[in-house]
C-alpha positions in Angstrom: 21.6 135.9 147.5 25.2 135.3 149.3 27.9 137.8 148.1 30.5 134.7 147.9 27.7 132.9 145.6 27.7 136.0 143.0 31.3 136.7 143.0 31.4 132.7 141.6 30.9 132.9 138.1 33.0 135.5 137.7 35.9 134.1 139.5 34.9 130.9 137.2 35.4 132.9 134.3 38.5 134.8 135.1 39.9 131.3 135.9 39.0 129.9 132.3 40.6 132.8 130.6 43.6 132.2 132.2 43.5 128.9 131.8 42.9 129.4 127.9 45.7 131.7 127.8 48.4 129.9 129.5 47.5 127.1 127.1 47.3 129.1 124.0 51.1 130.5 125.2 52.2 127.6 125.6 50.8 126.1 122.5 52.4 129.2 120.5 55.9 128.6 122.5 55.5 124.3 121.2 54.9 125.8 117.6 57.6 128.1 117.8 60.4 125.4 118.6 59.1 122.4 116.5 59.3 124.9 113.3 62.8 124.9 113.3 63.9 122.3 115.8 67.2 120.6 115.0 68.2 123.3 112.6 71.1 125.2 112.7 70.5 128.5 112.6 66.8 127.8 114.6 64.4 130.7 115.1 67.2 133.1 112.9 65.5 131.1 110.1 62.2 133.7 109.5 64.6 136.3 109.7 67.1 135.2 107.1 64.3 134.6 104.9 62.8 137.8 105.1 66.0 139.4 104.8 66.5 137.3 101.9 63.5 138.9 100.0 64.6 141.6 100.8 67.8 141.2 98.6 65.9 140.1 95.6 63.6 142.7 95.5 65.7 145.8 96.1 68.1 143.9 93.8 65.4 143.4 90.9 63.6 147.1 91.4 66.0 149.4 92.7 68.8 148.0 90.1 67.5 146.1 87.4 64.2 148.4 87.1 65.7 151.9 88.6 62.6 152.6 91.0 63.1 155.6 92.9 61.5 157.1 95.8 61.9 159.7 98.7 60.4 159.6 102.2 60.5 161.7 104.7 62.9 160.8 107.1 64.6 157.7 105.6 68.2 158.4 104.2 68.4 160.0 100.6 70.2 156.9 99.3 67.9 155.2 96.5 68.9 151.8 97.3 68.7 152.1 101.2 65.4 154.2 101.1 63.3 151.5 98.6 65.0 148.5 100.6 63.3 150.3 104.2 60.3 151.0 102.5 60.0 147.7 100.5 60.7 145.8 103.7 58.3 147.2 105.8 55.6 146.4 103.3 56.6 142.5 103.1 56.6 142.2 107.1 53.0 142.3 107.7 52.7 140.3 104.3 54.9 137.7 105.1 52.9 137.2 108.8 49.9 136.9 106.8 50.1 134.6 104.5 52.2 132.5 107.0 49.8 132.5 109.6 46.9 132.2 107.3 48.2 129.2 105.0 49.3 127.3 108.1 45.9 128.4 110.3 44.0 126.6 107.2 45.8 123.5 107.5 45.7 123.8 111.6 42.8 121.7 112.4 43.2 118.5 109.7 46.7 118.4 110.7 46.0 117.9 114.1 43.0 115.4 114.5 44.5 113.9 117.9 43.5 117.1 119.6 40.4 117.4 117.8 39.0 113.8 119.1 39.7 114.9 122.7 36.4 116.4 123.8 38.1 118.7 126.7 40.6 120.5 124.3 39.4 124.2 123.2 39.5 123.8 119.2 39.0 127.1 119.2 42.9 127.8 120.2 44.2 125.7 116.9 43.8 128.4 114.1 44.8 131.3 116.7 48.7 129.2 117.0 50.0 129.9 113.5 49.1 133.3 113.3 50.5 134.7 116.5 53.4 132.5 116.0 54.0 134.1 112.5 53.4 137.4 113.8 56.6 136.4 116.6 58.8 135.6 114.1 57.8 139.1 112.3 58.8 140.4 115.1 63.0 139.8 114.0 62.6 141.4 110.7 61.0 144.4 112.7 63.7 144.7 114.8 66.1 144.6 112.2 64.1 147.1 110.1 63.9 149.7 112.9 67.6 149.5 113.6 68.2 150.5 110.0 65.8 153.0 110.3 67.9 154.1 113.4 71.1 153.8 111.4 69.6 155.9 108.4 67.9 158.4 110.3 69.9 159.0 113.4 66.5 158.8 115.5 63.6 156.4 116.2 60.1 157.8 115.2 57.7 158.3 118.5 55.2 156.5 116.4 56.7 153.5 117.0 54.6 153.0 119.7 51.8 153.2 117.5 52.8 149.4 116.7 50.6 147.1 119.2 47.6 149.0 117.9 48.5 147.9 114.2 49.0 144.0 115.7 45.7 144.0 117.1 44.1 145.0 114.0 47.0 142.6 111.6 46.0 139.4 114.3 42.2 140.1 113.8 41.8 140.0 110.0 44.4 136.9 109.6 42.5 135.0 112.2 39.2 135.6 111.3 40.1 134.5 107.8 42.0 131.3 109.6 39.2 130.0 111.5 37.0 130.7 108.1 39.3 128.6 105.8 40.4 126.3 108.9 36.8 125.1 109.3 35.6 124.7 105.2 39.3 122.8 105.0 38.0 120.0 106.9 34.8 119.6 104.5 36.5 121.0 101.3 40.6 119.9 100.6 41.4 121.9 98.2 41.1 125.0 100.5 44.4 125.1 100.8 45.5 125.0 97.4 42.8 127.6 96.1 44.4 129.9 98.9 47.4 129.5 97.3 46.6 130.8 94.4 44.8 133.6 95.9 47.2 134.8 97.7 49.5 135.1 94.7 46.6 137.3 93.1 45.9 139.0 96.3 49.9 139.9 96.4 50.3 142.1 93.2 46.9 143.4 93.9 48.5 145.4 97.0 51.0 147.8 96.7 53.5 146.4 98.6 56.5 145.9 96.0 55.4 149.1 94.0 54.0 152.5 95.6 50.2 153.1 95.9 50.7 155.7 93.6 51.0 154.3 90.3 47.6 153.1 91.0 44.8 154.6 89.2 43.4 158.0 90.9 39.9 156.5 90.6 40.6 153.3 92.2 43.2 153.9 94.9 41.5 155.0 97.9 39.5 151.7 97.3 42.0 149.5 96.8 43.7 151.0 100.5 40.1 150.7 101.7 38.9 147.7 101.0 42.1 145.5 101.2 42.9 145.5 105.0 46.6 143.8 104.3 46.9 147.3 101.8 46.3 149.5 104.6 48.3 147.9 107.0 51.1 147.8 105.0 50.5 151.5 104.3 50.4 152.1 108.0 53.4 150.0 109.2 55.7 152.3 106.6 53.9 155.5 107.9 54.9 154.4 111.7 58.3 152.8 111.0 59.5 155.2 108.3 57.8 158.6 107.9 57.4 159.0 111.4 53.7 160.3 111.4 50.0 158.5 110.1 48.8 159.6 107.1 46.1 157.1 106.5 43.9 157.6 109.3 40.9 157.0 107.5 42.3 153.3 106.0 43.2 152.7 109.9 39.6 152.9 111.2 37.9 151.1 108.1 40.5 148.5 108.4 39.4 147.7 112.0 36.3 147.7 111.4 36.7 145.0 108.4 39.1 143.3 110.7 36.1 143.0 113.1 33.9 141.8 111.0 36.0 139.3 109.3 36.5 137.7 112.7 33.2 137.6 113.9 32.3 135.7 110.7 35.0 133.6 110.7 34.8 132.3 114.8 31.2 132.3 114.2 31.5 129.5 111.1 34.3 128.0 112.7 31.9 127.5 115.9 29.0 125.9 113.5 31.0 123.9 112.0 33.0 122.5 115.2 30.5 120.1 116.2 31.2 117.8 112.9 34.7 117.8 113.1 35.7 114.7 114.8 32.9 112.9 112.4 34.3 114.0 109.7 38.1 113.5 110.1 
C-alpha cells in the first residue's frame, strides 16, 4: 500500500482533534463571557464570591467557634492560618459543584445544538466544568499570593498543580456527562443533585480538619471521596509545601478514571435519543 495512503487516517485524526479542540476553546471562551456579560465587575465576579466565603467562614469558625490549627509553613496567626487552609479546601469545591450543577443542566439547556446532527454533543458537559475550573483559577492566584505574603516563599510543589487538574476535571466530568445524559430522561436530576451536594459537603472535610474524623473511618472517607482527597492535596501543595497523601492521590485517579469512563460511556448510549426526546 502507498505510504501517502497510510499516513491518511492519521493526518484525518490529528485534524479532528484539533478541530474539536479549537471548538471546545472556543466554546469555554463563549461561556466564560456570557456568565457575567454586562456586569460590572465581569469575570472578578467568581473571585469576589469565593473570597466572600471566605469571610464567613473564617468569620463563623476562627471567631465565633475558636478553631485553631498549625501548618507547617503557613504564618502562626490563627485567623490567617485557618482562612489559607479553609480556602484552599473550598477552591476545588467551589469548581465542582459549579461545573457539575451547570454540566447537568448543559444538554436540556441547549437543544439548538443538540438538533444539529454535525455538532459534537460530546463537548456540552465538558464547557462548564473547565470553565469553572478557569474561574478557580483567580481564587488560586489570590490564595498563593497570601501564601507568599505569609510565608515569605512559594512551595516548589506548586508545580504539582496541573497534575491535581487533570485528576479534579476527570471526576467532575465523568459525573457531568452521567447526570447530563439521565437529566434529559429524568428532570429532577438536577434538583436531587442539589440536595446531594449539600450532603456530600459536610461529608468532606473541607470546613473542619480530617482529623476530628473518626480513626476507623478516616482513611476511607479520604479514600473513597475523590473531592476529600483533592482537597487534602491542594492544601498539601499550596500550603505545607510537601504531599502527604500519596496513597489518596493514586486511588483518586484511579476513581476519577473510572467515573469517566462510565459516565462518557452512558452519555454515548444515551446520545442517540436526545433530539427525540427534547
Amino acid at each position: 500500500m502507498d505510504q501517502k495512503n497510510l499516513e491518511k487516517p492519521n493526518f484525518l485524526v490529528t485534524q479532528h482533534w484539533r478541530s474539536q479542540f479549537s471548538l471546545l476553546r472556543s466554546l469555554v471562551r463563549r461561556d466564560l463571557e456570557a456568565r457575567y456579560k454586562g456586569s460590572v465587575f465581569g469575570n472578578l465576579w467568581p473571585l469576589l464570591n469565593q473570597l466572600s466565603q471566605l469571610l464567613i467562614y473564617t468569620y463563623v469558625f476562627s471567631i465565633i467557634l475558636q478553631v485553631k490549627l498549625d501548618l507547617k509553613g503557613v504564618s502562626s496567626n490563627t485567623d490567617i492560618t485557618f482562612g489559607l487552609w479553609l480556602f484552599a479546601g473550598l477552591l476545588p469545591w467551589i469548581a465542582f459543584i459549579t461545573g457539575l450543577t451547570q454540566a447537568a443542566t448543559s444538554v436540556i439547556a441547549q437543544t439548538n445544538l443538540v438538533k444539529k446532527v454535525v455538532f459534537p454533543l460530546s463537548l456540552l458537559p465538558l464547557v462548564p466544568v473547565l470553565s469553572s475550573l478557569i474561574e478557580s483559577a483567580f481564587g488560586l492566584a489570590a490564595l498563593i499570593i497570601l501564601v507568599a505574603m505569609s510565608s515569605k516563599t512559594l512551595p516548589v510543589t506548586l508545580a504539582l498543580l496541573p497534575l491535581v487538574w487533570i485528576i479534579q476535571v476527570l471526576f467532575t466530568a465523568g459525573l457531568g456527562y452521567l447526570t447530563a445524559a439521565l437529566t434529559v430522561f429524568l428532570r429532577d436530576i438536577p434538583q436531587t443533585l442539589g440536595v446531594l451536594l449539600n450532603l456530600w459537603f459536610y461529608l468532606t472535610p473541607i470546613v473542619y480538619p480530617a482529623e476530628v474524623i473518626p480513626v476507623q473511618f478516616r482513611d476511607w472517607v479520604l479514600r473513597l471521596n475523590p473531592i476529600a482527597a483533592i482537597a487534602q492535596i491542594y492544601r498539601d501543595i499550596v500550603l505545607v509545601g510537601e504531599i502527604n497523601h500519596w496513597q489518596e492521590w493514586g486511588i483518586t485517579f484511579v476513581i476519577s478514571c473510572l467515573v469517566f469512563s462510565l459516565g462518557l460511556w452512558v452519555y454515548q448510549r444515551l446520545r442517540p435519543a436526545f433530539a427525540d426526546v427534547l
